[in-house]
C-alpha positions in Angstrom: 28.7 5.2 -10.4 26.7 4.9 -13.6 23.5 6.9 -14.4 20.1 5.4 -15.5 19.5 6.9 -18.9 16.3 8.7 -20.6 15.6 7.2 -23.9 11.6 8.6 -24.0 9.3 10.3 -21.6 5.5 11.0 -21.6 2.8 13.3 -19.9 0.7 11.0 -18.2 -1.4 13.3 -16.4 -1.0 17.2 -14.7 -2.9 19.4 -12.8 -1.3 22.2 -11.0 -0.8 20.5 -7.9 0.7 17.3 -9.6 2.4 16.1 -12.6 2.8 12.1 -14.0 5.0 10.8 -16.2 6.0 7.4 -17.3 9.6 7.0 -18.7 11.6 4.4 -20.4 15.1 4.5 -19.0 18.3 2.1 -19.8 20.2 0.9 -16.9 23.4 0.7 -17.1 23.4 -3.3 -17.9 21.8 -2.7 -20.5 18.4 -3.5 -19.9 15.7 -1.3 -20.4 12.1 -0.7 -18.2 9.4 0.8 -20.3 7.4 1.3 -17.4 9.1 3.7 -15.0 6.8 6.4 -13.3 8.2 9.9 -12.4 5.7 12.7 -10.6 6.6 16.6 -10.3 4.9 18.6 -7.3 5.5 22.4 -6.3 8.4 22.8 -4.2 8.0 23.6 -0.6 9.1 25.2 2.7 9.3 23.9 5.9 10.5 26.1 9.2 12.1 24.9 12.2 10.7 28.7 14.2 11.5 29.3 17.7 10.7 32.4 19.6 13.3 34.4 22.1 12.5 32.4 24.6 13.3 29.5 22.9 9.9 27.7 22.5 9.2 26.2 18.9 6.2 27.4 17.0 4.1 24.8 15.9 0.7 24.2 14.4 -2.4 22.0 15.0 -4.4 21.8 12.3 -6.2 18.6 9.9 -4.1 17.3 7.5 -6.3 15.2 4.7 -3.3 12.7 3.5 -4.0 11.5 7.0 -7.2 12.0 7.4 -6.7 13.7 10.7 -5.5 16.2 13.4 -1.6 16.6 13.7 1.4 18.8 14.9 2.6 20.7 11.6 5.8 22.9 12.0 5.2 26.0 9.5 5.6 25.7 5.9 3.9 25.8 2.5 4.2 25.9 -1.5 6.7 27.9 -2.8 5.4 30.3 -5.8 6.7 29.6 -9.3 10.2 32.0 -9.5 9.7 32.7 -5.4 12.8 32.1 -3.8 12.7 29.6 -1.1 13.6 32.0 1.8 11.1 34.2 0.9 8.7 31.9 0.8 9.2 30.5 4.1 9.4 33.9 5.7 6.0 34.8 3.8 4.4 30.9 5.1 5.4 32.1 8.8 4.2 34.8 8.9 0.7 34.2 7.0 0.3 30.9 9.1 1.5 31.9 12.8 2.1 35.5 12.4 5.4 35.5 13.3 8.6 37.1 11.8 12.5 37.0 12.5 15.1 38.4 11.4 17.5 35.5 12.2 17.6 32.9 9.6 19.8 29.7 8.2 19.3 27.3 5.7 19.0 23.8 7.3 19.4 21.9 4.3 16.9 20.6 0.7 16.3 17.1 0.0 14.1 15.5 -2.5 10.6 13.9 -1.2 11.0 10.6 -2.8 14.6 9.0 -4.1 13.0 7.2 -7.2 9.5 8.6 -8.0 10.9 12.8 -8.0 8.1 14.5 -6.4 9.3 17.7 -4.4 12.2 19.1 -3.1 11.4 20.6 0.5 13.7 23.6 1.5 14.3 23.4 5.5 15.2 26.9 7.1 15.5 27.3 10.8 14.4 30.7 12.3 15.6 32.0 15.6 14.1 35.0 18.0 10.3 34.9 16.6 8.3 37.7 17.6 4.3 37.9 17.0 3.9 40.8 14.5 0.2 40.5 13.2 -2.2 37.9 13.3 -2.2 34.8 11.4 -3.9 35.0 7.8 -3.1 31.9 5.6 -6.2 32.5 3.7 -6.0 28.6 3.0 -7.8 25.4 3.1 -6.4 25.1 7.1 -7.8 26.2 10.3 -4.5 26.2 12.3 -4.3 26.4 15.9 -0.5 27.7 16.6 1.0 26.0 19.7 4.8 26.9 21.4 6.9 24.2 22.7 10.0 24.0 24.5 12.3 21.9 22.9 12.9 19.1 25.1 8.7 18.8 24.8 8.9 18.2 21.0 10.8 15.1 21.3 8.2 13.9 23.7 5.7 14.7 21.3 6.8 12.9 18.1 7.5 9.8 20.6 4.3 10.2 21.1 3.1 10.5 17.4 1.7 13.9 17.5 3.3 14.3 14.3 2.2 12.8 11.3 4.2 14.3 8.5 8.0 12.8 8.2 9.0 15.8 6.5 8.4 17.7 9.7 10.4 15.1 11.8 13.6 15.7 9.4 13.0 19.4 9.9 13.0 18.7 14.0 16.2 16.4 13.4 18.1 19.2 10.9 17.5 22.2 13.5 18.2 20.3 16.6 21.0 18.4 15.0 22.6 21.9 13.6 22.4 23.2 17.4 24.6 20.7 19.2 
């Protein structure tokens, strides 16, 4: 399969939560689009957490791309040179405050197949225990809620969760447990 190529690149705009670039890129027919926009954001973690008893810790809490109230799973930004595990066991335990000692990797995938944007690292963590209260120190007010499993597909069926990045993280773990 051929590649697209880079013949010229350009800052559009950045902040630290985004970066836009437009691009100019030759396909491999030949042609070329001067027009192509590209975006950078921070990297993130999301965590597929269940407790011994095999419940799944989740969070309510407002999410302002969608201008309301959803189930979350836990997860944030991970820190320029943080490794991904690290951050997701730091975003656990700040957001629920839970830790484990029992984690995988469930995978990393780009947020958007064209555009760029992210790449989200997926980590499941097994045998959760509550070891200090939650302290995110962030823009959320988080309400953490435990499911069984069999109750989370009943709640994305019914559209308790908003965020499709959670949904592949349900799918990954529950997928990897079979």
């Amino acid at each position: 399969m051929k590649t697209w190529r880079v013949r010229d690149r350009k800052l559009l705009y950045s902040t630290p939560r985004i970066t836009l670039y437009r691009e100019t890129v030759e396909l491999p027919d030949g042609r070329i689009v001067d027009d192509y926009e590209q975006f950078d954001m921070k990297d993130f973690a999301i965590i597929f957490a269940q407790t011994a008893d095999g419940r799944v810790i989740c969070e309510r809490q407002y999410k302002h791309g969608l201008r309301k109230e959803t189930l979350t799973l836990p997860g944030g930004q991970i820190e320029d040179g943080e490794d991904p595990l690290v951050a997701a066991q730091r975003e656990l335990l700040e957001e629920t405050g839970y830790s484990s000692g029992d984690w995988r990797s469930l995978g990393r995938f780009k947020t958007h197949a064209n555009q760029g944007g992210a790449t989200v690292y997926y980590f499941g963590a097994r045998q959760c225990r509550l070891t200090a209260a939650p302290a995110s120190g962030d823009l959320e007010d988080i309400q953490v809620e435990l499911f069984p499993v069999p109750a989370m597909a009943a709640a994305v069926k019914a559209g308790e969760f908003g965020v499709v990045a959670d949904l592949a993280a349900i799918m990954l773990a529950t997928m990897t447990d079979s």
